[in-house]
Steps between C-alpha positions, in 0.01 A plus 500: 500500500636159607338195655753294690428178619600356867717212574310261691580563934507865390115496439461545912413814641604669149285829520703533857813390297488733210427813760791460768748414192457807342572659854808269515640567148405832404514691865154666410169472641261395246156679438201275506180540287233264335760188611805658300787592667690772392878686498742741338837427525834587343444438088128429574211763456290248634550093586108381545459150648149270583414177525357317182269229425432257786795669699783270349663770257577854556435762241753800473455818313863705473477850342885590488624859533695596154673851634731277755826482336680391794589107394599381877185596557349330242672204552396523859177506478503207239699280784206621729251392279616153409540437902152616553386235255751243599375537785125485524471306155756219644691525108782631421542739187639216246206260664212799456661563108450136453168482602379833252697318197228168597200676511595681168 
């Protein structure tokens, strides 16, 4: 499980935000319980996101799927995954590995 933070202008409408772009980048309808949205696609049993404390992070849980051996579609669902949080988070993936190194 990962807490990533948001850039600042990304903080509006985020729980909107974080729903549609997993419609945009993944092409799958997520399933909605207790505030936690949820998918499966490609590589991913299951990619669980929610909002997390005072609704200016998001918290993701990824539970990957280890019998895919296909690696485009690993590598697919990896580019998917950074442009969902590229996305909502407002950080790219060398800006979101800079900010895990800090709070380390």
């Amino acid at each position: 499980m990962e807490e990533f933070q948001i850039k600042r202008g990304f903080t509006k409408e985020l729980d909107k935000n974080m729903v549609q772009q997993l419609v945009e980048c993944f092409n799958v309808e997520p399933v909605e319980a207790d505030g936690h949205y949820t998918i499966t696609f490609g590589a991913l049993k299951r990619f669980d996101v929610s909002l997390g404390s005072a609704g200016k992070s998001i918290v993701v849980d990824i539970e990957a799927d280890p019998s895919i051996d296909d690696d485009q579609l690993i590598l697919d669902t990896i580019r998917r995954r950074n442009t969902y949080l590229q996305a909502v988070t407002g950080f790219t993936s060398k800006e979101r590995v800079k900010k895990a190194k800090k709070i380390e």
